[in-house]
C-alpha positions, 0 to 999 in steps of 0.5 A, a space after each residue: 500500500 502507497 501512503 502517497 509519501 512518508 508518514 508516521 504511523 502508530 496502528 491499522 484499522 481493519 474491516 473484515 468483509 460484512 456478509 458474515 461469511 468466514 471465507 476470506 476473513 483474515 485470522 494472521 497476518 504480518 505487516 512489513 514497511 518500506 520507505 522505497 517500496 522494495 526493501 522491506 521490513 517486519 513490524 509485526 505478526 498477529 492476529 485478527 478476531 472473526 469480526 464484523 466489528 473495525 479492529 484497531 490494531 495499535 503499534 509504535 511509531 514507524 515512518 514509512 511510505 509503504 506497507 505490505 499486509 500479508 494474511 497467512 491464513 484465513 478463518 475459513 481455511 481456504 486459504 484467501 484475503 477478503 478486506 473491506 476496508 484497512 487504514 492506518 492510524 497516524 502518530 500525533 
C-alpha cells in the first residue's frame, strides 16, 4: 500500500468483509514497511478476531511510505484475503 509519501504511523484499522461469511476473513497476518517500496521490513505478526466489528490494531511509531499486509491464513481455511476496508492510524 502507497501512503502517497512518508508518514508516521502508530496502528491499522481493519474491516473484515460484512456478509458474515468466514471465507476470506483474515485470522494472521504480518505487516512489513518500506520507505522505497522494495526493501522491506517486519513490524509485526498477529492476529485478527472473526469480526464484523473495525479492529484497531495499535503499534509504535514507524515512518514509512509503504506497507505490505500479508494474511497467512484465513478463518475459513481456504486459504484467501477478503478486506473491506484497512487504514492506518497516524502518530500525533
Amino acid at each position: 500500500i502507497d501512503l502517497g509519501q512518508e508518514r508516521l504511523i502508530s496502528g491499522l484499522v481493519y474491516l473484515c468483509r460484512q456478509d458474515r461469511s468466514r471465507n476470506g476473513a483474515v485470522r494472521t497476518y504480518s505487516l512489513e514497511t518500506s520507505m522505497n517500496g522494495e526493501d522491506f521490513a517486519g513490524l509485526l505478526n498477529s492476529e485478527f478476531e472473526l469480526s464484523t466489528k473495525p479492529q484497531r490494531v495499535p503499534f509504535p511509531p514507524i515512518k514509512t511510505r509503504y506497507v505490505r499486509v500479508i494474511c497467512h491464513t484465513d478463518y475459513s481455511g481456504e486459504n484467501f484475503a477478503a478486506i473491506s476496508e484497512i487504514g492506518f492510524v497516524l502518530a500525533q
